[in-house]
N, C-alpha and C positions, 0 to 999 in steps of 0.2 A: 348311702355312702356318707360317714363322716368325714367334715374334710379338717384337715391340720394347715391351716392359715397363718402365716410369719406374720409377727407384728410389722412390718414395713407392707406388706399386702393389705393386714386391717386397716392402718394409718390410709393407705393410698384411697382407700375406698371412704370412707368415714371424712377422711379431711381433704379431697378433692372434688366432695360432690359436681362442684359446680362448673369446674372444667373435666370431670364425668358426663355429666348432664349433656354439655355439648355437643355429645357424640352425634354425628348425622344418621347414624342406623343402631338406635337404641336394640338391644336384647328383649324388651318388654317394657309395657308401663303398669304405674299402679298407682290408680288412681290418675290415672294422667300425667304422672311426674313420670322421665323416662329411666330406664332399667341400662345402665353404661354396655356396650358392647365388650368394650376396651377395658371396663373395669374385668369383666369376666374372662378374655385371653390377659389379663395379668394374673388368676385367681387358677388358669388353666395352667400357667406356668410353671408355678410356685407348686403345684401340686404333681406336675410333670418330672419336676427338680428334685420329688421330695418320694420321688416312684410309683406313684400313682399312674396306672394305664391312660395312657389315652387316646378314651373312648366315647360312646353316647352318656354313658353310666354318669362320667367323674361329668360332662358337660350340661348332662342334665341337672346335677346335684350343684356345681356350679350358678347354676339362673337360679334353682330351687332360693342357697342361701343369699346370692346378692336379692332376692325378690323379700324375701324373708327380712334383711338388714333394711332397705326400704321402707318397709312396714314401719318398722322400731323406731324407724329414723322420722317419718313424718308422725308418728304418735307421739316422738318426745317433741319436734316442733309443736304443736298441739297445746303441749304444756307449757309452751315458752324455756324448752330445756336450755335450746340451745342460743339464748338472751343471758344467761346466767355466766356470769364473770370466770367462775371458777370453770367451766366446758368451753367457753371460748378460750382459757388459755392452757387449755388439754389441747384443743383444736390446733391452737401457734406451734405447741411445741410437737403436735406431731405432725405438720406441714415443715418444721424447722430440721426433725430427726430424716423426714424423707430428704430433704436438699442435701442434709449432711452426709446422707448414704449415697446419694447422687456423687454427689461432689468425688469424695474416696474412693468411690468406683473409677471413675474419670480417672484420677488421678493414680491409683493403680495402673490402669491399661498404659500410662506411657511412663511407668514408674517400675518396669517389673522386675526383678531380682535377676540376675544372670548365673550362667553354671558355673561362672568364674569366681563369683559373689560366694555362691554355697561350696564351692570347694576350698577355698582359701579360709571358711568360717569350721569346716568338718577340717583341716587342716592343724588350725590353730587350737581348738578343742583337744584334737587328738593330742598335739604336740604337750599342752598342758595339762594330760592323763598320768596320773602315777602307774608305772610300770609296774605294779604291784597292787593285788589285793589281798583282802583278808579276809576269813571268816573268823566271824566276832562275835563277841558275847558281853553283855555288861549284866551288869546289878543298879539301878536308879534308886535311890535315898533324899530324902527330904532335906535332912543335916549332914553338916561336915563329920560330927559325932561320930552318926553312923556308917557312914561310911571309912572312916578309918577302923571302926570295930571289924568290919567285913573284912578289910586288908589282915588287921591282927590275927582273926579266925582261917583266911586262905593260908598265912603263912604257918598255923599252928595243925594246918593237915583238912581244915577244913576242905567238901568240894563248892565248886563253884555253882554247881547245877543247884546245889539242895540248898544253898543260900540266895540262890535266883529266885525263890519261891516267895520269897519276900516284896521281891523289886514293884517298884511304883509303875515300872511301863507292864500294864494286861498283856501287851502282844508279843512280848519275848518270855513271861517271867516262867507260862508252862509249858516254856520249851526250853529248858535251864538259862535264863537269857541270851539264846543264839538269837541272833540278828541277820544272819546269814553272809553272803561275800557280798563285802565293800573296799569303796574306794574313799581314804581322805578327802579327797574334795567334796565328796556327796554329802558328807556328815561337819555338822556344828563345828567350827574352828579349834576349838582345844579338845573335845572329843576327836576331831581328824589327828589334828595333830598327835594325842598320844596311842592312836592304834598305830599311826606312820613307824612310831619309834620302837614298839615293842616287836619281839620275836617270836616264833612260834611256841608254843605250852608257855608263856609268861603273862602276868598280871600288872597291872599299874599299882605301884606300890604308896603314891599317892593322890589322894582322892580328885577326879578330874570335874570342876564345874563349868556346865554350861545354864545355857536358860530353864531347864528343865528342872536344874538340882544336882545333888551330886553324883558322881558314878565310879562302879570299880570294874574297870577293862582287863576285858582277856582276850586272848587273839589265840585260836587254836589253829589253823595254819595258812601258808599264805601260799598264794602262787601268780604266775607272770599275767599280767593284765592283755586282755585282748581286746582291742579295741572294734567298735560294730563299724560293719559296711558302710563305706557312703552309702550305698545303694538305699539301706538299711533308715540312714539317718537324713536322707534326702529332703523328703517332704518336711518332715518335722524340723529343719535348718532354714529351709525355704521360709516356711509360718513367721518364724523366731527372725529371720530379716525382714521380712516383710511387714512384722509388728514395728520392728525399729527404726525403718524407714520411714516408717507412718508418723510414728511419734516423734521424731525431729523433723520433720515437717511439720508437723503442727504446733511444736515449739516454736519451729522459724517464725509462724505464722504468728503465733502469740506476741512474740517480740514487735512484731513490725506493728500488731495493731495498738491503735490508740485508745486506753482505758481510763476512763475519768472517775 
C-alpha cells in the first residue's frame, strides 16, 4: 500500500523525533533507537481522513514506512546531515508550521462561523446581484486601431461570428466569441460595465479596454438572473468567512506584535 502522507504528518514525524522517541510503548526499534507508537496513529489518521480503510493492511504499511523513515533518518545522522545549518533551519521551520497549524486549529474551534454569519453574507451577495444576465460575445484585439476597424465592418453588415475568428482569446474565438451567460459583476469593470448597458442583438459601438486589450461587445440576449440556493452556496460562504476571519485575526495579531 502506498501511502499519501500531508506535509504536517511528514513535518510531525521528521521534526519531533525526540518527543516521538518518548513514547513508553515504542511500535518497534531499529537499531535500538525506538519506532513512535504515537507517530504511527498520527500517520493512521491522516490516512483514515484521506479514505484509506482501516485495517491490518494500511497499519501494517504504516510501521513498514515509519520503520523505513528511521533508516534514512539515522543514515543521514551518520553523515552529520543533521549538524548542517541549512537542515536544522528546515527542522525550525517545520516545528514552527506544526505550532502554527496547532495554533489555527485551536483557534478555529472557538472561533466558528454561525448560520447567521453565512446567511447575512449569502444575503448581501445575493442583494448585490444584477437582476440581469446576458449571453455575450466579444472580439479581443491588441490595438485601439483594430478594434474600431471591427466596429466599422459590424456596422457595414459585417457578422460578428466570422470576425470572432480573429479574436486574441482561443477560448471564445471558434465559437464566434460566445462567452456564454454572464453577469457584470463577474467580469473586468468596464467590460461589466458595457455588456450592463447594451440590449439585446446590439454591439458596443466604441472599443471597450480592459487589462487584456481591446474588445467589441455583443450581447445576443438577456434574461432574469436567478440566484443559487443558500443551500447551494453554503459551504463555499462558510470557507470564504472562515478565511476572513482568519486573516483579521492575524492582522490583529500583527499589529500588536513588536517588530524591530
Amino acid at each position: 500500500m502506498k501511502l499519501k502522507l500531508s506535509c504536517l504528518a511528514m513535518a510531525l514525524v521528521l521534526a519531533s523525533s525526540t518527543v516521538l522517541a518518548a513514547d513508553p510503548k515504542p511500535l518497534a526499534k531499529v537499531n535500538g533507537s525506538p519506532v513512535s507508537a504515537a507517530a504511527a496513529e498520527l500517520m493512521m489518521n491522516e490516512q483514515i481522513a484521506q479514505g484509506a480503510p482501516n485495517n491490518e493492511e494500511l497499519r501494517s504499511a504504516v510501521k513498514d514506512e515509519l520503520v523505513r523513515r528511521e533508516v534514512l533518518a539515522q543514515e543521514s545522522k551518520k553523515r552529520g546531515l543533521d549538524k548542517k545549518a541549512e537542515i536544522q533551519t528546515r527542522i525550525d521551520m517545520a516545528r514552527q508550521g506544526i505550532l502554527i497549524g496547532a495554533y489555527i486549529n485551536e483557534w478555529a474551534k472557538t472561533n466558528q462561523v454561525s448560520e447567521t454569519q453565512i446567511r447575512a453574507e449569502y444575503d448581501r451577495r445575493v442583494a448585490e446581484m444584477s437582476s440581469t444576465e446576458y449571453k455575450t460575445r466579444h472580439i479581443q484585439v491588441e490595438k485601439l486601431e483594430e478594434a474600431q476597424a471591427l466596429i466599422s465592418k459590424l456596422q457595414n453588415g459585417a457578422k460578428f461570428a466570422d470576425l470572432a475568428k480573429d479574436s486574441l482569446d482561443t477560448g471564445s474565438r471558434d465559437k464566434g466569441g460566445d462567452i456564454g451567460w454572464v453577469a457584470p459583476q463577474g467580469l473586468p469593470k468596464q467590460f461589466g460595465d458595457a455588456v450592463g448597458k447594451l440590449e439585446a442583438g446590439k454591439f458596443t459601438t466604441v472599443p471597450v479596454q480592459t487589462q487584456y486589450g481591446y474588445h467589441v461587445i455583443m450581447v445576443d440576449e438577456t434574461r432574469k438572473a436567478v440566484p443559487p440556493s443558500f443551500e447551494d452556496k453554503k459551504n463555499e460562504l462558510r470557507q470564504f468567512l472562515e478565511q476572513q476571519a482568519l486573516s483579521t485575526h492575524v492582522n490583529e495579531l500583527l499589529k500588536k506584535a513588536k517588530v524591530e
